[in-house]
N, C-alpha and C positions, 0 to 999 in steps of 0.2 A: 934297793927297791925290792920289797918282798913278793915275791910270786905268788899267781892267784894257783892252787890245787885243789880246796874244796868248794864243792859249788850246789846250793839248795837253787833249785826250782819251786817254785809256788804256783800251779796251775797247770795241768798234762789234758789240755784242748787244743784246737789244732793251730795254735803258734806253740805253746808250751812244749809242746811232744816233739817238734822238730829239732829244736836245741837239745832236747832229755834226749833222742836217740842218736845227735851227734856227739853229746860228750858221754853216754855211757856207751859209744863206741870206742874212745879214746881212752877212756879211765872211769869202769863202773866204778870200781871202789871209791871215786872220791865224791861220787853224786848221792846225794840223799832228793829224793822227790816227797814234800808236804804235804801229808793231807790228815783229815782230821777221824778221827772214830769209823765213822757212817760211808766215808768214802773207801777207806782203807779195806773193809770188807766188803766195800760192791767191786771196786778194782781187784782183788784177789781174785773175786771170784769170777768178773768178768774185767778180762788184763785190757788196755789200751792193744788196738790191730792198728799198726801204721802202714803202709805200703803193703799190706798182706802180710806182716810180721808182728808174730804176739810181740809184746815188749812189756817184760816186767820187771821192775823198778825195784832200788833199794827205799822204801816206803818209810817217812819216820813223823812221828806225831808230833803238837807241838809242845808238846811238855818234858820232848827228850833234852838232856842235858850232857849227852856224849861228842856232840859234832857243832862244830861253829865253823859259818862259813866263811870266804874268800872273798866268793863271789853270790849275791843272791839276785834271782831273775823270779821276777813278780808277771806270771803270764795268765791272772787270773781274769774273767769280763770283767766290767767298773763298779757289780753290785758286789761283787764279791771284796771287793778289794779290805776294805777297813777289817775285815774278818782276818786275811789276810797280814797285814800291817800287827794284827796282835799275835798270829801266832810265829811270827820270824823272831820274835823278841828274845827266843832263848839260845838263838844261834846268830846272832849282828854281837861281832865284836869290832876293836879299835879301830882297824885298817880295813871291815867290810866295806867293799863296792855293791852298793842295792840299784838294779835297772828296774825297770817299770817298762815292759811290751806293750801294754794297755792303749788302746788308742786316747785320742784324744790329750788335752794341755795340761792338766789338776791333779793326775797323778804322783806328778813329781813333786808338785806343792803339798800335798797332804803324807809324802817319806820324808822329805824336808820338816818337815812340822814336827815330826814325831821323833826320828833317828837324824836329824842335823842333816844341813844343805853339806857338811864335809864330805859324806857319804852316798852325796845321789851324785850319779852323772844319768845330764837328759838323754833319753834314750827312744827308741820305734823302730818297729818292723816293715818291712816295705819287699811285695815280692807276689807272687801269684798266688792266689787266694785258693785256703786249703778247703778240699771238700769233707765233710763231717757226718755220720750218722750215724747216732749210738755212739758206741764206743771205734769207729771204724773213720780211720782217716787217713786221706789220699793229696797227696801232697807232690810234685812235680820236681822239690829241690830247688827251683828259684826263690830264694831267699836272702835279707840281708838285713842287720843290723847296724843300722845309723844310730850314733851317738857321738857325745862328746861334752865340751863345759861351757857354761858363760862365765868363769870365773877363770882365769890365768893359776892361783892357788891348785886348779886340779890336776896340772898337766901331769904329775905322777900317776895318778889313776887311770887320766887314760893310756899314758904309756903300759901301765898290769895290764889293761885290758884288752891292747893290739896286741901283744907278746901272745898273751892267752886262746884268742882267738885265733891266730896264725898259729900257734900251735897246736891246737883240735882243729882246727879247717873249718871253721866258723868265717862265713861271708862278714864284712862289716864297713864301713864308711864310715867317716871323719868329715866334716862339712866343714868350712871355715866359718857361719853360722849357725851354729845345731838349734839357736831358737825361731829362727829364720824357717829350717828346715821341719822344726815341729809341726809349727804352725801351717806351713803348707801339705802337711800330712792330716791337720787338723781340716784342715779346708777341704781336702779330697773327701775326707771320711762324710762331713758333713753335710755336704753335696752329694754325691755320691751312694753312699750307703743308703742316706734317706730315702732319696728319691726313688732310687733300682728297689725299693722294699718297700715301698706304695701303689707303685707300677709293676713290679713285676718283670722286670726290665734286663739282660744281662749288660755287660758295658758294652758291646757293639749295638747293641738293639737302641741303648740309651743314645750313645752319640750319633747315628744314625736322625733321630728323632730330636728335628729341627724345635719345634715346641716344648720338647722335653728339658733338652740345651740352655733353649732364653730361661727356662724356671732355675736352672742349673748355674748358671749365673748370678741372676738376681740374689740364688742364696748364697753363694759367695761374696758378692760385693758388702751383704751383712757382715759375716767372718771378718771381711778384708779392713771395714768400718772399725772392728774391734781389735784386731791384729794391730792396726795403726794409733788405737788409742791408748792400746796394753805396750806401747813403746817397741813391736818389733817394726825392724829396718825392710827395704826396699820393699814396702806394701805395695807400691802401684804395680809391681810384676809380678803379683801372686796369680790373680786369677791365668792369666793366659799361660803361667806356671802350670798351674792346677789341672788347667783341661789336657795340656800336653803330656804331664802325666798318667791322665784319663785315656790319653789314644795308646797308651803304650800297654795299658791290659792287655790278657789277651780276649778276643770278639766275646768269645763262647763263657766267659769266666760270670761268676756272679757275686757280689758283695755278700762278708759276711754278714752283714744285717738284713739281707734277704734269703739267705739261708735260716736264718732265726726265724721270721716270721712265715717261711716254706713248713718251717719244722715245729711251729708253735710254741715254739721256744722266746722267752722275753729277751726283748731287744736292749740295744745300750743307749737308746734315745737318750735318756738322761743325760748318756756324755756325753753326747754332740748335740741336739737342740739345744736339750735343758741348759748345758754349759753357754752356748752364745744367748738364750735368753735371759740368765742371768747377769751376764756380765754386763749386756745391754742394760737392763735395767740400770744399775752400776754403773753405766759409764753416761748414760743417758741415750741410747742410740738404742733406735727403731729395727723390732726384727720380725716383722707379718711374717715374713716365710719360713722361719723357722717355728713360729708359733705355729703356724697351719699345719706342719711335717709332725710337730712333736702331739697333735691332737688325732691327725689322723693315723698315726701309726698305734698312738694309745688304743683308740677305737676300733680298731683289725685286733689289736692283742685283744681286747674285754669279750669281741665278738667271736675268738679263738676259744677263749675259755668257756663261756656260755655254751658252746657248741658240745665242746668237752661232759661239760656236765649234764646236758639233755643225754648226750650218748652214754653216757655212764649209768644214770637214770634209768633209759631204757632195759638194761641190764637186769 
């Protein structure tokens, strides 16, 4: 079994950055971090602050032909991704492991698509949610990487991949279902993020907020509609899964999806409405509530930007 030693990152936002600063604690030399032209010289010149520590990175473009990696971790949002997916192309070789941090189910399908299902193991982050501003990210260290296969064919890879992790002190989980476990990460997110980034809500204030709750639900039980049609198992115990993991936030924490729209920054609607309205359609199953999340939250961005440019305007 060949050991994982070099490891590109793709994306140093605040999941990205946490992995980048535990294995270039362990072994900069073997970390290469991606970025393209235009990012390469805003990051020089203004480096990722994690924890109140510059942190700067061995940086390499994507048309280097010197480093192939081990291991690659795709920690970009879900607009970025395909962007992303082209430029790994010159460093995925035979034996590459590609993870996907990215919230939400389709990310794994569209690395599958492109580099072979051999090469993906499903993969999410799960752990208290990093605060971001600028280049400035504040993060607690509660963190964890859950992964693993639906295929028996992968159990080499994820054997590289516990070795590895236990080796740099990378948190991580092995689920005896990791589709199981997606999906119920997929449900939090959808729940969850939406709703605290329309309202305004942190997760105590949310769960608190009996009314907020029954909405919180109902948009689960869509998910859950869909979860059970897409063939994952023990769907009747997701939601009361889902909220249980909701009480275990901490009170005072906020979704990233409502930091994004705090920050008027575009959200990942796409991949948590957009993806359950889709599928619905597809599968034939009704999703009001996530149509109502994925129109009002468009309408907070359009009316972020118009704001933007009267102030700009003024100028």
């Amino acid at each position: 079994m060949s050991i994982i030693k070099n490891v590109l990152i793709c994306g140093i936002g605040a999941i990205g950055s946490i992995y980048a600063d535990k294995i270039k604690s362990y072994d900069n030399d073997s970390l290469r971090v991606l970025v393209d032209k235009e990012r390469l010289d805003r990051y020089l010149l203004n480096p990722t602050v994690f924890n109140g520590r510059v942190l700067n990175f061995n940086y390499v473009l994507p048309d280097d032909k010197t480093f192939r990696a081990d291991l690659i971790i795709i920690a970009t949002k879900f607009d970025g991704l395909n962007e992303a997916l082209e430029n790994i192309a010159n460093f995925v070789k035979d034996d590459t492991i590609i993870l996907s941090l990215l919230n939400g189910v389709t990310s794994e399908w569209l690395i599958a698509e492109k580099y072979g299902r051999e090469k993906l193991l499903y993969s999410y982050f799960i752990g208290h949610s990093a605060i971001r501003e600028g280049r400035n990210i504040i993060h607690d260290d509660v963190n964890t990487i859950v992964y693993g296969s639906a295929n028996s064919d992968d159990i080499k890879n994820v054997e590289r991949l516990k070795e590895y992790f236990e080796r740099v002190g990378i948190n991580y989980s092995i689920p005896e279902d990791i589709l199981h476990s997606l999906w119920l990460k997929f449900m939090l997110n959808v729940a969850a993020n939406q709703t605290t980034a329309i309202l305004g809500l942190t997760f105590g204030e949310l769960l608190e907020n009996s009314k907020a709750m029954e909405f919180v639900r109902n948009v689960l039980k869509e998910v859950q509609a869909i979860a059970k049609a897409e063939g994952i198992k023990n769907t009747d115990i997701m939601i009361d899964e889902t909220v249980a993991n909701l009480q275990r936030m901490i009170p005072e924490g906020k979704t990233s999806m409502l930091q994004d729209v705090e920050a008027g920054r575009k959200t990942e609607v796409d991949m948590f409405a957009g993806t359950v309205i889709s599928l619905g359609m597809k599968l034939g199953i009704q999703t009001p509530y996530n149509k109502v999340l994925k129109e009002l939250i468009e309408i907070i961005y359009e009316k972020q930007q118009l704001e933007k440019k009267k102030l700009f305007a003024a100028f």
